[in-house]
Phi, psi and omega in degrees: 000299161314248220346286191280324188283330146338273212314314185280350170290322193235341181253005186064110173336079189255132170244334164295151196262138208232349159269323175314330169286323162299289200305338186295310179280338160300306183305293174331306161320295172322318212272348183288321183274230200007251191349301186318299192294329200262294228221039167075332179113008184204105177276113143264132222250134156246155202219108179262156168227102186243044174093062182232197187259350197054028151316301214251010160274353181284313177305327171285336174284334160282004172298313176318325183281162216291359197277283205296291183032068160303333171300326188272004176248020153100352168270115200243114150292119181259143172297329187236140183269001166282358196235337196287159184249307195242119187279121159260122192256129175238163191055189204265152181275118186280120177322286180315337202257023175285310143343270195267062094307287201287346176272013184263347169284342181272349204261346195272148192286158197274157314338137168209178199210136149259137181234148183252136198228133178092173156312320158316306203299310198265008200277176168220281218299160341285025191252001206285355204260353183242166200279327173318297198267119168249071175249140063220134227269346186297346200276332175304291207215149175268124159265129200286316191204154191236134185257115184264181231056164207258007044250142175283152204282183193292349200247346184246018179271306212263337176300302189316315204283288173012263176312345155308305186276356167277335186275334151339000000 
C-alpha cells in the first residue's frame, strides 16, 4: 500500500486517455477543413429516424456536447429538411415511417447525401418474413456512405462523417 501511494505521490494520477485525445483532434481538425472546403464552413444534417431504438439518436446526441462539439468544426442538425446538406438515417426503415422518410428526402435541395448510421438501415433478417419492415433502406435510396455499430459511438460517428467527406 506505501508502494502505491508513494508511486501517486510523484507520478500522479492520469485519467485522461492522451491518444484517444491526439486521435479526436486529428479527426477533428479534419472534418473543420472538409466541411470548410465542401460546404463553406457549414454542414447541415437532418437526423431521420425510420424506426429504431434510439440508441444511435442518443450517441448522436452527445455529438452536441461540450467534448465532441460538432457546431463548432461546422457541422449543425436541422431541423427542417429544406435547410439539410445530408439526410442521416437511423432504424429499420419501418412500413409506416416509408412515407415520410422519402419525403424528407425529396425535400432536401439537390446536391444531397444519405449517409446510414447503425446497423438497422442496412439489415433485412430476422425482419425480411414481415410485413412491418421495407429494410434495407438501399432499396430506397443510394447511400452515399454507411456508419456501421450497434450503436456507434460518437467517436466512430465523427470517424463515419470524416469518411462521407473524403468520399465526396
Amino acid at each position: 500500500m506505501i508502494r502505491f501511494w508513494s508511486r501517486r505521490l510523484y507520478e500522479s494520477n492520469i485519467t485522461e486517455d492522451t491518444d484517444l485525445e491526439k486521435r479526436l483532434y486529428v479527426i477533428k481538425k479534419n472534418i473543420k477543413d472538409k466541411v470548410k472546403k465542401k460546404f463553406a464552413g457549414s454542414l447541415a444534417i437532418r437526423m431521420v429516424d425510420s424506426g429504431s431504438c434510439n440508441a444511435c439518436e442518443a450517441e448522436c446526441n452527445a455529438l452536441s456536447n461540450s467534448y465532441y462539439d460538432l457546431e463548432r468544426l461546422g457541422v449543425y442538425f436541422v431541423a427542417s429538411p429544406r435547410h439539410a446538406d445530408v439526410m442521416l438515417l437511423s432504424g429499420v426503415m419501418t412500413f409506416n415511417m416509408t412515407p415520410y422518410v422519402k419525403n424528407a428526402y425529396e425535400q432536401i435541395p439537390a446536391p444531397k447525401w444519405v449517409v446510414s448510421l447503425g446497423d438497422c438501415p442496412v439489415m433485412q433478417a430476422p425482419f425480411e418474413l414481415t410485413h412491418a419492415i421495407n429494410a434495407p433502406v438501399d432499396k430506397y435510396f443510394e447511400v452515399t456512405h454507411h456508419i456501421a455499430g450497434c450503436p456507434p459511438t460518437p467517436l466512430e460517428i465523427m470517424e463515419g462523417l470524416l469518411e462521407f467527406l473524403q468520399k465526396i
